[in-house]
N, CA, C and O of each residue as an XYZ file, in Angstrom:
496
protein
N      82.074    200.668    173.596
C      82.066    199.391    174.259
C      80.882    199.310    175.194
O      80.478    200.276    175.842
N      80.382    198.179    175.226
C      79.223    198.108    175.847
C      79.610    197.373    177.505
O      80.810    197.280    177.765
N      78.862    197.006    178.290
C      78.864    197.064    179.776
C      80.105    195.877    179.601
O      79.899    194.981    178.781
N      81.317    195.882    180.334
C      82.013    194.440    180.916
C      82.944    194.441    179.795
O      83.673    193.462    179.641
N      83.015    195.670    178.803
C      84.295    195.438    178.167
C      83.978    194.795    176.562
O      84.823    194.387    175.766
N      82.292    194.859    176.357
C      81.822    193.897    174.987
C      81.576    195.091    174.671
O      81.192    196.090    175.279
N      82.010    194.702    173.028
C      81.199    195.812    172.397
C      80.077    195.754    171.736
O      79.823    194.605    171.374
N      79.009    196.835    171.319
C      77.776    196.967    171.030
C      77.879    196.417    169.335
O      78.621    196.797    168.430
N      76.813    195.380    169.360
C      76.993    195.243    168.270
C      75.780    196.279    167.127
O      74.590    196.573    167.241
N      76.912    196.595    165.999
C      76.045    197.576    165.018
C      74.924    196.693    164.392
O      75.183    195.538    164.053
N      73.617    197.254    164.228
C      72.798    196.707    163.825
C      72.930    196.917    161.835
O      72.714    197.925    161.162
N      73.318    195.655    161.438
C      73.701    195.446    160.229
C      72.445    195.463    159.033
O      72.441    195.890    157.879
N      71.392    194.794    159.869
C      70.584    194.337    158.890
C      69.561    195.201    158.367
O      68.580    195.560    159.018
N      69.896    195.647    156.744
C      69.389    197.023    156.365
C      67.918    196.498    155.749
O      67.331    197.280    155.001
N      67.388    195.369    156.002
C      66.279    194.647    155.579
C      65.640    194.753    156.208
O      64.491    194.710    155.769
N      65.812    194.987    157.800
C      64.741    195.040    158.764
C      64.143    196.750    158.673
O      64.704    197.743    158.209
N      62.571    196.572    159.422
C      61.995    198.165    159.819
C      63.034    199.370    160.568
O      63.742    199.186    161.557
N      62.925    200.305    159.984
C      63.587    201.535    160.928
C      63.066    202.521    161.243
O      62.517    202.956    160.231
N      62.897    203.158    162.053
C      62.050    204.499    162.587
C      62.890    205.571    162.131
O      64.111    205.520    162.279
N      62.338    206.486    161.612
C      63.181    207.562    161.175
C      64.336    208.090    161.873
O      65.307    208.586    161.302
N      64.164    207.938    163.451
C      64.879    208.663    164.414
C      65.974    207.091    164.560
O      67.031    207.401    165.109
N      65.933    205.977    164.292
C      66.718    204.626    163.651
C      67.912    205.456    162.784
O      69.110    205.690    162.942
N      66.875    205.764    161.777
C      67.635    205.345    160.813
C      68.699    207.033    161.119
O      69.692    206.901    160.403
N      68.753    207.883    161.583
C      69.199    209.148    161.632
C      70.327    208.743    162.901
O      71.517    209.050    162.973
N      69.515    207.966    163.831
C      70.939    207.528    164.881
C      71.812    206.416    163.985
O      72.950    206.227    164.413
N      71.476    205.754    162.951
C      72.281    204.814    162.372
C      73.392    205.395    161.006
O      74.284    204.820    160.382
N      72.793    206.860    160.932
C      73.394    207.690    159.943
C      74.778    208.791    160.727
O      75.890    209.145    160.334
N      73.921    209.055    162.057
C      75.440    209.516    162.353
C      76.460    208.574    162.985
O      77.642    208.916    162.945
N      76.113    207.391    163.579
C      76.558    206.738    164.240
C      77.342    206.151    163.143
O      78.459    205.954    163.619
N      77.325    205.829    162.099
C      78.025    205.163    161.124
C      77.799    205.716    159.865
O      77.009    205.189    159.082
N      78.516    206.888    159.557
C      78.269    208.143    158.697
C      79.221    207.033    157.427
O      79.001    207.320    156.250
N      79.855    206.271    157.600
C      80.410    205.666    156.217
C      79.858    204.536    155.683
O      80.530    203.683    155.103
N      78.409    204.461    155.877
C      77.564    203.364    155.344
C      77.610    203.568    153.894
O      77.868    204.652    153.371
N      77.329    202.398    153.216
C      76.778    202.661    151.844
C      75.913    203.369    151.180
O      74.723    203.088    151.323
N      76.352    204.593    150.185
C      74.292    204.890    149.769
C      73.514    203.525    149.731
O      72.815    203.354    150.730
N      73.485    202.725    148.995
C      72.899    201.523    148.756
C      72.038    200.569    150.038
O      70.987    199.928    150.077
N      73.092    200.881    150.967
C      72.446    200.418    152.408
C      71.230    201.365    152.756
O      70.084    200.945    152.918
N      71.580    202.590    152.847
C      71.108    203.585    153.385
C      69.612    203.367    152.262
O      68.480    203.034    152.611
N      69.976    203.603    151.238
C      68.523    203.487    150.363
C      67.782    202.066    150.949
O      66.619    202.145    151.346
N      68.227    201.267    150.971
C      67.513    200.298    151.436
C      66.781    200.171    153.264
O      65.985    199.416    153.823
N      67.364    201.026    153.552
C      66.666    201.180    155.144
C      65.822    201.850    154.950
O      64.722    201.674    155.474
N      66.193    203.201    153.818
C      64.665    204.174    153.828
C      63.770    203.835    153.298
O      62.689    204.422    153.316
N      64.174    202.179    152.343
C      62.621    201.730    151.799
C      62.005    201.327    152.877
O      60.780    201.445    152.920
N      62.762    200.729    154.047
C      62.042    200.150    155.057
C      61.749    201.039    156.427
O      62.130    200.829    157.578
N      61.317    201.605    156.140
C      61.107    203.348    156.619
C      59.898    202.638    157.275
O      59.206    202.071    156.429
N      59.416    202.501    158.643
C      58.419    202.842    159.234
C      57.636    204.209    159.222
O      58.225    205.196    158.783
N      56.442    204.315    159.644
C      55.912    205.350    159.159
C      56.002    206.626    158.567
O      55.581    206.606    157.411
N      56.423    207.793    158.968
C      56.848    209.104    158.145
C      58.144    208.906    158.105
O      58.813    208.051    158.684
N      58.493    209.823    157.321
C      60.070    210.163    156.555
C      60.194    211.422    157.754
O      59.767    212.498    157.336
N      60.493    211.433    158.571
C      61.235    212.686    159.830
C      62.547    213.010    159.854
O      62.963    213.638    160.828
N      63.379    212.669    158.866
C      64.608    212.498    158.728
C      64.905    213.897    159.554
O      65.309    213.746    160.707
N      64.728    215.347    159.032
C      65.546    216.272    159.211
C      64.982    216.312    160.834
O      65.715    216.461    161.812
N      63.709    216.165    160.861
C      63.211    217.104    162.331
C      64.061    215.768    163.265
O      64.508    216.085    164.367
N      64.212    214.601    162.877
C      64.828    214.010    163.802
C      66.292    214.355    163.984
O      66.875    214.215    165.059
N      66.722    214.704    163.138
C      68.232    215.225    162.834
C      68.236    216.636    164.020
O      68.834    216.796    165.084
N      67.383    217.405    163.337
C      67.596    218.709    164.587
C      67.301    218.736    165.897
O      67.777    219.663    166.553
N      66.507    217.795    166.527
C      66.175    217.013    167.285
C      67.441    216.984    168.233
O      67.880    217.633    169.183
N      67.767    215.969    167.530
C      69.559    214.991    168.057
C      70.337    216.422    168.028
O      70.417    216.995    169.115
N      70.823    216.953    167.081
C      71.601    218.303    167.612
C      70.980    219.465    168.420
O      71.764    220.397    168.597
N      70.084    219.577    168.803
C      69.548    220.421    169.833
C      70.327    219.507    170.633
O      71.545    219.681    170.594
N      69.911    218.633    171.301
C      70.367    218.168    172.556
C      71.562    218.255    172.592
O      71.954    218.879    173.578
N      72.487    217.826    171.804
C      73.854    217.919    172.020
C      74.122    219.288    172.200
O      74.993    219.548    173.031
N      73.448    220.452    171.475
C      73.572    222.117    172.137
C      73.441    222.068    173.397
O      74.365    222.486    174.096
N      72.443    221.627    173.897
C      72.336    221.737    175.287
C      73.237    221.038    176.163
O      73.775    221.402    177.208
N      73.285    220.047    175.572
C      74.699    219.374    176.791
C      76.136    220.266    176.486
O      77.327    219.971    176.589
N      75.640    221.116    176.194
C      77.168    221.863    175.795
C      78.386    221.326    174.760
O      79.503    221.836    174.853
N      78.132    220.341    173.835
C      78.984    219.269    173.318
C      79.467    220.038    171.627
O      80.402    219.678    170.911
N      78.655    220.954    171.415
C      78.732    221.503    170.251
C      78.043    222.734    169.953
O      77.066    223.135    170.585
N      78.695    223.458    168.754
C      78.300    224.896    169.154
C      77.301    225.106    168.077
O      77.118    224.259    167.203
N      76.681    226.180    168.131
C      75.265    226.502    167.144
C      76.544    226.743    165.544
O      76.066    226.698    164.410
N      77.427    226.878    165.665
C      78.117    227.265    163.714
C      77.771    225.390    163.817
O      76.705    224.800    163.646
N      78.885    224.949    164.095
C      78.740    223.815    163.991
C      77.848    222.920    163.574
O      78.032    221.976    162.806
N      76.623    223.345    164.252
C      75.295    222.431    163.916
C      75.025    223.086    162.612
O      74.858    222.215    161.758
N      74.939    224.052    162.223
C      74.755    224.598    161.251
C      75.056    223.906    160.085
O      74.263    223.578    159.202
N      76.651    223.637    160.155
C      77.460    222.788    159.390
C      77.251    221.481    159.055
O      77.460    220.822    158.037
N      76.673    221.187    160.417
C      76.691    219.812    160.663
C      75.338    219.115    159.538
O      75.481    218.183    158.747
N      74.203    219.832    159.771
C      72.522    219.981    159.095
C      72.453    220.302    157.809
O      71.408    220.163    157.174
N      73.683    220.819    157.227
C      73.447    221.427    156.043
C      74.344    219.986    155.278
O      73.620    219.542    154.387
N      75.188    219.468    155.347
C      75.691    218.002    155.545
C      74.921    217.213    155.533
O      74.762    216.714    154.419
N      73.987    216.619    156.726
C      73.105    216.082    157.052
C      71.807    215.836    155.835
O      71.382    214.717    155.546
N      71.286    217.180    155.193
C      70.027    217.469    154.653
C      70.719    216.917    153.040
O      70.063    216.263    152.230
N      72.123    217.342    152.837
C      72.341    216.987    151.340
C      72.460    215.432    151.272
O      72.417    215.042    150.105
N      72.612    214.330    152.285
C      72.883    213.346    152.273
C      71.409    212.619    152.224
O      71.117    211.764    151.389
N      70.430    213.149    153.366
C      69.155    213.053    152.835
C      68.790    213.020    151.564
O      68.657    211.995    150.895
N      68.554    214.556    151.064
C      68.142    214.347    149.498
C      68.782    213.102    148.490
O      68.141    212.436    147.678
N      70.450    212.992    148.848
C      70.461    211.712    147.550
C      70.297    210.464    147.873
O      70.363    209.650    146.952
N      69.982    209.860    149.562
C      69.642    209.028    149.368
C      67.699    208.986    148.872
O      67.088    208.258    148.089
N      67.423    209.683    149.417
C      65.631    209.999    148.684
C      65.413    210.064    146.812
O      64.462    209.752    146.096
N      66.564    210.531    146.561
C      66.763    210.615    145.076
C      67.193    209.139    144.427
O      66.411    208.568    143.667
N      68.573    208.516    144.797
C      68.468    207.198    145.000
C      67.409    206.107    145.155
O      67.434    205.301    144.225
N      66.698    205.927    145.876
C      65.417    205.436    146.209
C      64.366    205.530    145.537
O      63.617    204.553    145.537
N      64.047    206.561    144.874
C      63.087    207.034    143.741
C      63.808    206.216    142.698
O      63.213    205.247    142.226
N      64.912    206.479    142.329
C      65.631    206.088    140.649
C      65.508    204.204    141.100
O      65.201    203.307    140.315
N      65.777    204.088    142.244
C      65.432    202.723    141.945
C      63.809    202.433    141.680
O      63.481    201.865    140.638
N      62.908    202.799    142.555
C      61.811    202.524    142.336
C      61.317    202.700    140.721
O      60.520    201.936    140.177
N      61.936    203.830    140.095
C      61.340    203.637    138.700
C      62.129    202.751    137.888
O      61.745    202.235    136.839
N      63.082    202.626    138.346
C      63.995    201.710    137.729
C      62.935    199.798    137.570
O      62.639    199.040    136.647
N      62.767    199.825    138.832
C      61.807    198.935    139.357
C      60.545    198.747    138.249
O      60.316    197.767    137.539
N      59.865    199.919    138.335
C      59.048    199.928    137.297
C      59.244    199.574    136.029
O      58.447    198.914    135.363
N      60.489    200.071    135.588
C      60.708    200.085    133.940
C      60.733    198.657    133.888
O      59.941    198.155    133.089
N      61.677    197.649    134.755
C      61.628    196.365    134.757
C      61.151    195.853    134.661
O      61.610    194.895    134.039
N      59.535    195.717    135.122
C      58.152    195.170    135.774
C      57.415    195.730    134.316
O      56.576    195.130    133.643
N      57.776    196.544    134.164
C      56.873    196.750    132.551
C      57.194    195.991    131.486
O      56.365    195.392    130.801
N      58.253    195.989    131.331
C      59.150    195.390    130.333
C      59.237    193.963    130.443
O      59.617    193.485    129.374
N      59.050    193.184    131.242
C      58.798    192.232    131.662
C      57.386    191.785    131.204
O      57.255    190.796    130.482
N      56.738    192.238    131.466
C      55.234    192.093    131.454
C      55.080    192.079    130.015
O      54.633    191.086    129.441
N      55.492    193.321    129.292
C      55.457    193.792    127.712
C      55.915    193.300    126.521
O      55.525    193.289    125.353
N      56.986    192.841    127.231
C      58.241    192.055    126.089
C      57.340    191.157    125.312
O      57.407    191.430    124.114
N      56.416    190.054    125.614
C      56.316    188.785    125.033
C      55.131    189.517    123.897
O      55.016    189.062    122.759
N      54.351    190.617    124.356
C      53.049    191.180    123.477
C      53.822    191.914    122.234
O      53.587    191.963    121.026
N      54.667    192.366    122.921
C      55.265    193.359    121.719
C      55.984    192.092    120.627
O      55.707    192.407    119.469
N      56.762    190.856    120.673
C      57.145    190.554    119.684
C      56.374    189.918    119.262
O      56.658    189.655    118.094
N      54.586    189.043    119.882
C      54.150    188.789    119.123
C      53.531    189.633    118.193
O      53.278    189.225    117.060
N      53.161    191.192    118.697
C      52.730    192.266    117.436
C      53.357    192.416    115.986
O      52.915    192.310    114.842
N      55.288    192.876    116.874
C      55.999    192.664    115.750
C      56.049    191.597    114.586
O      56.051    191.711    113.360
N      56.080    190.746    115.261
C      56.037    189.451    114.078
C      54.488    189.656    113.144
O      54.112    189.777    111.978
N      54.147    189.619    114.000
C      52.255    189.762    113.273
C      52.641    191.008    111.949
O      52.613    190.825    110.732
N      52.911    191.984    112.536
C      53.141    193.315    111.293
C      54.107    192.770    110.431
O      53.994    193.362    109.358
N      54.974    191.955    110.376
C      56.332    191.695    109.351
C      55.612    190.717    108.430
O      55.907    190.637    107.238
N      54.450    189.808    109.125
C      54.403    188.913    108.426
C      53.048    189.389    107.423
O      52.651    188.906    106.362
N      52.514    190.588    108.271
C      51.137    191.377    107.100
C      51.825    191.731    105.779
O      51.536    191.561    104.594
N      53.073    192.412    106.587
C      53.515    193.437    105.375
C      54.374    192.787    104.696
O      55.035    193.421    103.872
N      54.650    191.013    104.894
C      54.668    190.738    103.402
C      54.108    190.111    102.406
O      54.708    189.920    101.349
N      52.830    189.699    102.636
C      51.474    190.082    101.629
C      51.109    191.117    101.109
O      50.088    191.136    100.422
């Protein structure tokens, strides 16, 4: 809850820019997001991909405030890093996915006029 009893509102909109250290406070803060969301914030990834160092980052400090213990983080990072990889894996499969579309698109109309062209050689 935010000051006076309101609460903070979650920042929803997975369209806008995120800073890595964003998108890592928006990953633990709301660990039951969508992959789909999540892929879509990391397209909108402001500059580097810092995911993990921002991740160890955020759990150092909480070591130090005494809030959690070094197994824990352990646990916690190794969690953390596999959720990384599939949304990064995710994100890729769309992007080629993307591609195949954009080709095929582009390709479709050349290829059936070829085809037709060859059906109609080969029956002369």
């Amino acid at each position: 809850m935010g000051l006076f009893g309101r609460k903070k509102k979650k920042k929803e909109d997975s369209n806008s820019e995120w800073t890595s250290f964003e998108f890592v406070q928006h990953l633990i803060k709301y660990p039951d997001t969508s992959d789909d969301a999540f892929v879509m914030m990391y397209e909108n990834l402001l500059g580097e991909d810092n995911l993990e160092k921002d991740m160890d980052d955020y759990w150092k400090h909480r070591v130090t405030e005494s809030f959690i213990s070094q197994e824990e983080i352990k646990k916690i990072k190794k969690a953390y890093n596999q959720r990384f990889k599939k949304i990064r894996k995710l994100a890729q499969k769309k992007i080629e996915t993307d591609d195949i579309v954009k080709w095929a698109v582009t390709n479709t109309d050349d290829d059936r006029t070829t085809n037709e062209q060859s059906s109609k050689e080969n029956k002369f």
